[in-house]
C-alpha positions in Angstrom: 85.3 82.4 91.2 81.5 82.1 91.4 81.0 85.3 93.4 82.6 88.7 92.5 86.1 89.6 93.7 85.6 92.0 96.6 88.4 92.9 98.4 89.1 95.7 101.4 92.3 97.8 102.2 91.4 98.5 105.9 94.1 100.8 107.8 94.1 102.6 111.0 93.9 106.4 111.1 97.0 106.3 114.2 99.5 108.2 111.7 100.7 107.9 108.1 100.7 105.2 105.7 103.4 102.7 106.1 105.4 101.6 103.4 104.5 98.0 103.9 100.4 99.1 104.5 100.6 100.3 100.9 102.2 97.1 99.5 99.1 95.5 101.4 97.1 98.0 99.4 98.9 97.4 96.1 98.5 93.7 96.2 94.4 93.8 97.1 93.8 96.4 94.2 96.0 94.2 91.6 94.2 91.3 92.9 91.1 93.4 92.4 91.7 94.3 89.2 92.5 91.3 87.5 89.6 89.7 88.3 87.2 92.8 87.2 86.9 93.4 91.5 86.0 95.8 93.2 88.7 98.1 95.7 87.6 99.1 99.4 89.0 101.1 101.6 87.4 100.8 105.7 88.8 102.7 108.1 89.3 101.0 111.3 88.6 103.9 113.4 87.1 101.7 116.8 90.4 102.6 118.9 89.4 106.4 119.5 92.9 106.3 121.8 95.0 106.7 119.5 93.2 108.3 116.9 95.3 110.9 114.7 93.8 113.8 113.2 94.2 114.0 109.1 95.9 110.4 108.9 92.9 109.4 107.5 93.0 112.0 104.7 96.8 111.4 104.6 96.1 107.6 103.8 92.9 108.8 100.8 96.1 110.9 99.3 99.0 108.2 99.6 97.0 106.0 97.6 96.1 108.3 94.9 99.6 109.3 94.3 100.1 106.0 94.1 97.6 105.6 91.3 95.8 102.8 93.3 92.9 104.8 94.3 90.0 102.6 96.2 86.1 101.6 94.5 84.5 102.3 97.0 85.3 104.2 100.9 84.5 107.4 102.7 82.7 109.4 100.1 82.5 107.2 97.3 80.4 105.0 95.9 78.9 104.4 99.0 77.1 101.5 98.2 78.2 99.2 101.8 78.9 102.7 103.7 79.6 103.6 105.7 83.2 102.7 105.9 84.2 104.2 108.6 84.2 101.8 111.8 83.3 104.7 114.2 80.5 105.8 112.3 79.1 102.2 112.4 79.2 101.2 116.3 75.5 100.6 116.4 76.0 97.9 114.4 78.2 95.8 116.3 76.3 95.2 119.5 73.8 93.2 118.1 76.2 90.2 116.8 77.8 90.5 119.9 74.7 89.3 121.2 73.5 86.9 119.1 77.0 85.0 119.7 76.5 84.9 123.5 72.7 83.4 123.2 74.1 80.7 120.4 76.6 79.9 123.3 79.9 80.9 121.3 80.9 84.2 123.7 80.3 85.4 127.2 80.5 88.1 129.4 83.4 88.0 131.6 83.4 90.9 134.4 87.1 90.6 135.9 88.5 93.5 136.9 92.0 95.3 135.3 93.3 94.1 138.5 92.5 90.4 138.9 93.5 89.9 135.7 97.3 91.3 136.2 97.3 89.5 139.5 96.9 85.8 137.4 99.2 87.1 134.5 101.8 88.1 137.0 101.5 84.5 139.0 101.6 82.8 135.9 104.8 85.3 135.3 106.2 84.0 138.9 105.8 80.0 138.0 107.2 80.3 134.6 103.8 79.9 132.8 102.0 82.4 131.0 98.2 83.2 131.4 95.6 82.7 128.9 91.7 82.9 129.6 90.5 80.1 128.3 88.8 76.5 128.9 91.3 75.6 131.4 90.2 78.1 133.8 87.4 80.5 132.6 85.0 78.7 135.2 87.2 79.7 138.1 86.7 83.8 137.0 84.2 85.8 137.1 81.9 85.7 133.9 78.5 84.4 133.0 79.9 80.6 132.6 81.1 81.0 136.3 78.1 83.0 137.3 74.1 81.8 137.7 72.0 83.5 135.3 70.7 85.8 138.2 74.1 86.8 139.1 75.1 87.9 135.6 72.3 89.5 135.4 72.3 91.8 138.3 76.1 92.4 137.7 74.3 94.3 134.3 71.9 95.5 135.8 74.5 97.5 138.3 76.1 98.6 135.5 79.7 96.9 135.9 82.4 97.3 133.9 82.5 93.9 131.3 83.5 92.6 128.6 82.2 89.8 125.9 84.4 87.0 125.2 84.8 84.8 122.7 84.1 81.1 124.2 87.2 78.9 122.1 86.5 75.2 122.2 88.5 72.6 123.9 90.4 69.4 122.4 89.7 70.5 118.6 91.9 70.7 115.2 91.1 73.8 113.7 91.8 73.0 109.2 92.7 76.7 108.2 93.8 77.6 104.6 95.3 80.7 103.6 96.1 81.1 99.5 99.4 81.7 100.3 101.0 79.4 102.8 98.4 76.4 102.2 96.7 74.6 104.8 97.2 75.3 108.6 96.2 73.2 112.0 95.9 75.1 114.9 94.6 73.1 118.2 92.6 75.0 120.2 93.3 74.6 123.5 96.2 77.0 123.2 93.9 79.5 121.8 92.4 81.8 124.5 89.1 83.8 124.8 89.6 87.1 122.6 87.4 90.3 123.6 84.8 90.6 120.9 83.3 93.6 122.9 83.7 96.4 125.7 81.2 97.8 128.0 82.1 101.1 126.4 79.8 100.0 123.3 82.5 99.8 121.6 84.0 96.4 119.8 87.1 95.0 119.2 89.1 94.6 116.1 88.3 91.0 115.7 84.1 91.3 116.1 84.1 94.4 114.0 86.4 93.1 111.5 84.3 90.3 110.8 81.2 91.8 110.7 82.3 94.5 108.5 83.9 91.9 106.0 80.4 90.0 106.1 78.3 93.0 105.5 80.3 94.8 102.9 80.3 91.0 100.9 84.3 91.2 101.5 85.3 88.3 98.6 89.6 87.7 100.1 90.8 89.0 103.0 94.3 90.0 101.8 96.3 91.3 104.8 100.1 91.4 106.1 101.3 88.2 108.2 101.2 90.2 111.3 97.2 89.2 111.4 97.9 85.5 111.2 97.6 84.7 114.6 94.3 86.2 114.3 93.1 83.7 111.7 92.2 81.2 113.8 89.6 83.2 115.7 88.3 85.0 112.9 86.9 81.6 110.7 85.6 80.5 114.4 84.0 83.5 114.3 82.5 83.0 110.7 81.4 79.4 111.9 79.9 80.6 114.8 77.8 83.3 112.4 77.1 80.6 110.0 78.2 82.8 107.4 81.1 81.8 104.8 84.0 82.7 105.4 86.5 84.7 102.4 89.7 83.2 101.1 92.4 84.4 103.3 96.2 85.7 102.3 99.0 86.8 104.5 101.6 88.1 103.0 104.8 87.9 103.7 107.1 90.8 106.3 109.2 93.7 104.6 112.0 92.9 106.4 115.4 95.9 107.4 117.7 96.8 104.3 119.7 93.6 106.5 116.7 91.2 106.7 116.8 90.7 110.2 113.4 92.1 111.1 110.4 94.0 109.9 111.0 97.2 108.5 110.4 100.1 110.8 110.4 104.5 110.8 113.7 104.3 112.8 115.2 102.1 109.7 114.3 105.0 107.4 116.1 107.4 109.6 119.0 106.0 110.5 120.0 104.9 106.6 118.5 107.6 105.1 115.2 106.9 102.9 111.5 107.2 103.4 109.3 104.5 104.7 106.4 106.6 104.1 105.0 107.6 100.5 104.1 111.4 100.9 105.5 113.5 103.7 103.7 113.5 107.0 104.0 116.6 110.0 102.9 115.0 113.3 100.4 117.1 114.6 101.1 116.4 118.1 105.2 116.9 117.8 105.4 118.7 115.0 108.3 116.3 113.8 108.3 115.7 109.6 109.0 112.7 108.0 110.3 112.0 105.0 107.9 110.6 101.8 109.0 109.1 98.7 107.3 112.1 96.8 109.0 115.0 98.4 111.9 113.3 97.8 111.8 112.9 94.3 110.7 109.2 93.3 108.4 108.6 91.1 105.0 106.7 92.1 105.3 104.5 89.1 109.1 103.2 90.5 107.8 102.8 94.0 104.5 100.6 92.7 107.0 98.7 90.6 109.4 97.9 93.0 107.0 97.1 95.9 105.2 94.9 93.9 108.4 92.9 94.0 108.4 93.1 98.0 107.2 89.2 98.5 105.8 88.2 94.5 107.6 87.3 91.4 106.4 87.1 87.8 107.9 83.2 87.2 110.2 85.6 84.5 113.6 87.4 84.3 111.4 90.9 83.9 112.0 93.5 85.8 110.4 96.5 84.6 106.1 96.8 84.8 104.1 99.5 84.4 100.5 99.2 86.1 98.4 97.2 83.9 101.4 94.6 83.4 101.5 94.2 87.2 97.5 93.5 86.7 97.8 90.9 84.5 100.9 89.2 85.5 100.0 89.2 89.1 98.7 86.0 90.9 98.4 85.5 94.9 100.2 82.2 94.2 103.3 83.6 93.3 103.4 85.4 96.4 106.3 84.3 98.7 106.0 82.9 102.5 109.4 84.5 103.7 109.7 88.1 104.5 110.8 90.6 101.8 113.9 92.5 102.5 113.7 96.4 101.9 116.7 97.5 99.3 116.5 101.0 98.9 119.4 101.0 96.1 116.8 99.1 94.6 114.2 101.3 94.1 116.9 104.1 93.2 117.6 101.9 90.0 113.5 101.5 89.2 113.8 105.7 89.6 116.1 106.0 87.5 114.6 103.9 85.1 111.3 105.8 85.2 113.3 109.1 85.2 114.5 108.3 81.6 110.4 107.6 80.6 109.6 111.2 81.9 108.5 113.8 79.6 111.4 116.1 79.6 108.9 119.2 79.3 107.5 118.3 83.2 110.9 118.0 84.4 111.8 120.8 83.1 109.3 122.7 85.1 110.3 120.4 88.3 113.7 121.1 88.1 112.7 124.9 87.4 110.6 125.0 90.5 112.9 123.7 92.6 115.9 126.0 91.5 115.6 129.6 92.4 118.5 130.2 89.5 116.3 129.3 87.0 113.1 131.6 87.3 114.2 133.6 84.6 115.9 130.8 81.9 113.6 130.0 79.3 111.7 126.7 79.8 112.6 125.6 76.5 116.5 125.8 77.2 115.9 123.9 80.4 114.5 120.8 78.8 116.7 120.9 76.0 119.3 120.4 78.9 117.5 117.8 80.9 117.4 116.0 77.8 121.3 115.9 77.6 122.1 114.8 81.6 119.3 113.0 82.8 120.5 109.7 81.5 123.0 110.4 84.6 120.0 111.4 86.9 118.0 109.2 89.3 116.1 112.5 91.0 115.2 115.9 89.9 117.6 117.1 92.6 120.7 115.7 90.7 119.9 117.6 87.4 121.5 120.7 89.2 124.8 118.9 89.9 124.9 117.4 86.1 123.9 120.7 84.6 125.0 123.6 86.5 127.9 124.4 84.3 124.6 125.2 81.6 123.6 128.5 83.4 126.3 129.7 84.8 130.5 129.8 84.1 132.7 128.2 86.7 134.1 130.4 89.2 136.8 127.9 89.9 138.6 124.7 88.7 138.7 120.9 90.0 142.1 120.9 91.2 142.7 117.4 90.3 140.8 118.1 86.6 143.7 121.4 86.4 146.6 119.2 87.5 145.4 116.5 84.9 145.1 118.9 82.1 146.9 121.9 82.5 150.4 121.3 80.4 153.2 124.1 79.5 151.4 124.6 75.9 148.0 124.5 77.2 147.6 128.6 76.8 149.0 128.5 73.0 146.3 125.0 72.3 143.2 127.3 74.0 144.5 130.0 72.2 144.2 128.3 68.9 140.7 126.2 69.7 139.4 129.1 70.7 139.9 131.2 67.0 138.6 128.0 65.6 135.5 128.5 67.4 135.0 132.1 66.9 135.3 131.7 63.0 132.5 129.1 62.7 129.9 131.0 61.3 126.6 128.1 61.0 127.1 127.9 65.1 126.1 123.9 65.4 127.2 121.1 67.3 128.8 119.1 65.0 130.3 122.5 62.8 132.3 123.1 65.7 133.2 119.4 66.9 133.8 118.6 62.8 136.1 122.2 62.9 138.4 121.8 66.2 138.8 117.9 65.1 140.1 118.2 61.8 142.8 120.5 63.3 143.7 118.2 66.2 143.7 115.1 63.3 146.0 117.7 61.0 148.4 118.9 63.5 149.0 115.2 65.0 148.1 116.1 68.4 146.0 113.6 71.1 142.9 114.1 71.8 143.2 114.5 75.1 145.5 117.7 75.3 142.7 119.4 73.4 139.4 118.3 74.9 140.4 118.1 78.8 141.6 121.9 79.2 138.3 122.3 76.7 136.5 120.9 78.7 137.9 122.3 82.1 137.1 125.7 80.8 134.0 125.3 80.1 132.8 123.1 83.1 135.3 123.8 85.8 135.3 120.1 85.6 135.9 116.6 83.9 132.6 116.1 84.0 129.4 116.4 82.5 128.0 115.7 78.8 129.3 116.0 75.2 132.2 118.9 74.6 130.5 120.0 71.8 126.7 120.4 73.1 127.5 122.2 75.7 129.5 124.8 73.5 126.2 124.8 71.0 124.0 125.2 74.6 125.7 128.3 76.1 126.5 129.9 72.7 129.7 131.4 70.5 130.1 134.1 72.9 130.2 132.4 76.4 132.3 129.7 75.3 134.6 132.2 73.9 134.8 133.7 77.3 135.1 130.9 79.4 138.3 129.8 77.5 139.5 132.9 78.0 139.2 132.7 81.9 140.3 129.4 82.1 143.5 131.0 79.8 143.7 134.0 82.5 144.0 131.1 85.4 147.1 129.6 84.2 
């Protein structure tokens, strides 16, 4: 690459971040990354319509949770700024213009009106309308128009816009660095608005411009922007400027691969397609993100990076800079990647078990109401027993409950199962050969209660189950003996005793 890797991650500020728009982001900073690039986030602010207030600071905060924060954007390292589209509208008008007197756009003044009437008598004849060659000349624009006429229709101040002029009977030779080389003839291309009498352009003219100006190295984009690629390197021929290396990559597809992955999904199976929370201003409605919900950033980056690429190995498991260096545009796939959200449960719990049991100690702490007053220590010395089981700081109550506070009633199944007519006289028993361990460890106690169930020629089982019933409420949770070092002589002692007082 003889020129430095610049690359742009350039979302609209109509709502929050979509899943699949921070894949798109993931991908340009890896791409950025291994090749000592530079990151850039633009936001494409032109539509003022649908503009939505603090989705543009919502999208700054997605990608720092992330840990994929951008180079350069609003407010940093404003070396191309600015990056905001909005803020840059004076710009745009002037390459608008310089297309039109090189003969490669026009202005076209139909009205709202003429135009539906032609769409809906294409509609009526089983054709659909596109403005282009085959009958620009018969509307109203400058190509239609004397040079007089066009003018005055200015100089009254009528509504127009500035098309793009497509050529006729030509091949267009695209490439994109992920599904190879593309043909597209142009006569079923039609005449895209570059620009609006409002002063304000398109996506396509500012997109372009921006890319040029800001020395944009590869476009890396989602395929929905494909059909757009056509226009955009006529654009950068009609500029004379080069054009970057395009990408598109490939569709997150539903959890059942028939379609692209939407909101409604996420609600109606029950994950987040959104990485932090977002509260519409307007409605007021919340949605669910991945970080309210308890994933870690680390397992979402790691299993969207497998959304549409593959290593060429059987690994599985990347932290950040192995993503960087493993990662090549090549290896990205063509067919849409389908969304498995038990998928990204397993890279959570994988990450959960890489946690520093200290922090989640405090999580879980904060989260729990019962624990304000339970010394952090004890807390992480219990996470570090059950949170092989977890996949989220919400399921270390479930595994751990039993910790902190005695059961105030029995699994029926778990009684029926281990309650037998000689269970009070076996408590009975286990219980005085707890009390008279004196050097109150784990394995005094398990090496105490199991050389009397070896001696006496009793199974295992008729011990440890009601043991483990009383002190649980349970058949569940961790090692008999840790739990009996974890809530002390005293409280074991008692909750046999209850357990005793239930039969």
């Amino acid at each position: 690459m003889t020129k430095p890797v610049r690359v742009r991650f350039a979302p609209s500020p109509t709502g929050p971040l979509h899943i699949g728009g921070v894949r798109t982001a993931l991908f340009n900073y890896l791409f950025a990354k291994k090749h000592k690039g530079t990151f850039v986030l633009r936001i494409e602010d032109t539509d003022q319509n649908r503009y939505v207030e603090g989705a543009e600071d919502y999208i700054v905060k997605s990608l720092n949770w992330c840990g994929i924060p951008f180079d350069e954007g609003p407010g940093k390292n404003e070396k191309f700024g600015p990056y905001r589209q909005s803020e840059r509208k004076h710009l745009y008008k002037q390459y608008a213009d310089e297309l039109i007197e090189k003969g490669h756009a026009y202005y076209a003044f139909d009205s709202s009106e003429t135009l539906d009437f032609h769409r809906k008598d294409h509609e009526a004849k089983g054709k659909t309308f596109i403005y282009n060659w085959h009958n620009r000349l018969k509307l109203s624009n400058s190509l239609s128009l004397t040079e007089d006429e066009t003018q005055a229709k200015l100089d009254a101040g009528e509504d127009y816009v500035i098309r793009f002029k497509s050529p006729q009977d030509e091949t267009l030779r695209l490439k994109d660095s992920i599904r190879g080389d593309i043909k597209i003839d142009t006569n079923v291309l039609d005449d895209k608005v570059l620009f609006k009498s409002d002063g304000m352009p398109t996506y396509h003219l500012a997109n372009i411009v921006d890319d040029h100006l800001m020395e944009i190295s590869h476009v890396i984009r989602g395929e929905e922007w494909l059909p757009s690629l056509a226009l955009h390197y006529q654009l950068y021929d009609a500029f004379g400027w080069d054009a970057p290396e395009f990408a598109h990559l490939p569709l997150i597809l539903k959890p059942t691969g028939k379609g692209k992955l939407s909101k409604r999904d996420g609600d109606k199976l029950g994950f987040p397609v959104f990485p932090l929370e977002w509260k519409d201003p307007k409605t007021g409605e919340v949605s669910k993100g991945y970080k309210e919900e308890g994933y870690f950033a680390d397992a979402m980056i790691n299993f969207l990076s497998f959304l549409g690429w593959n290593p060429g190995t059987e690994q599985e498991i990347f932290n950040l800079d192995e993503l960087i260096t493993a990662f090549e545009l090549e290896r990205v796939n063509k067919a849409g990647a389908r969304f498995d959200p038990d998928k990204i449960k397993w890279f959570n719990h994988h990450y959960m078990q890489e946690q520093d049991d200290y922090g989640l100690a405090v999580a879980f702490k904060n989260l729990r109401p019962e624990l304000k007053d339970i010394d952090n220590q004890y807390i992480e010395m219990v996470i570090a027993l059950v949170k092989e089981r977890a996949t989220f700081v919400s399921d270390f109550w479930d595994l751990s409950h039993f910790f902190f506070t005695a059961p105030s009633s029995y699994d029926e199944k778990a009684t029926k199962k281990s309650i037998k007519d000689d269970t009070t006289d076996v408590l009975t028993t286990i219980k005085a050969l707890i009390d008279s361990v004196d050097d109150f460890t784990s394995e005094n106690v398990q090496s105490t209660v199991k050389e009397w169930i070896t001696s006496n020629e009793i199974s295992f089982g008729k011990v440890m189950m009601p043991l483990r019933l009383s002190l649980v409420g349970a058949l569940q949770g961790p090692e008999v003996f840790d739990i009996i070092y974890m809530i002390g002589k005293t409280e074991t002692l008692k909750r046999i005793d209850s357990l005793i007082a239930s039969i």
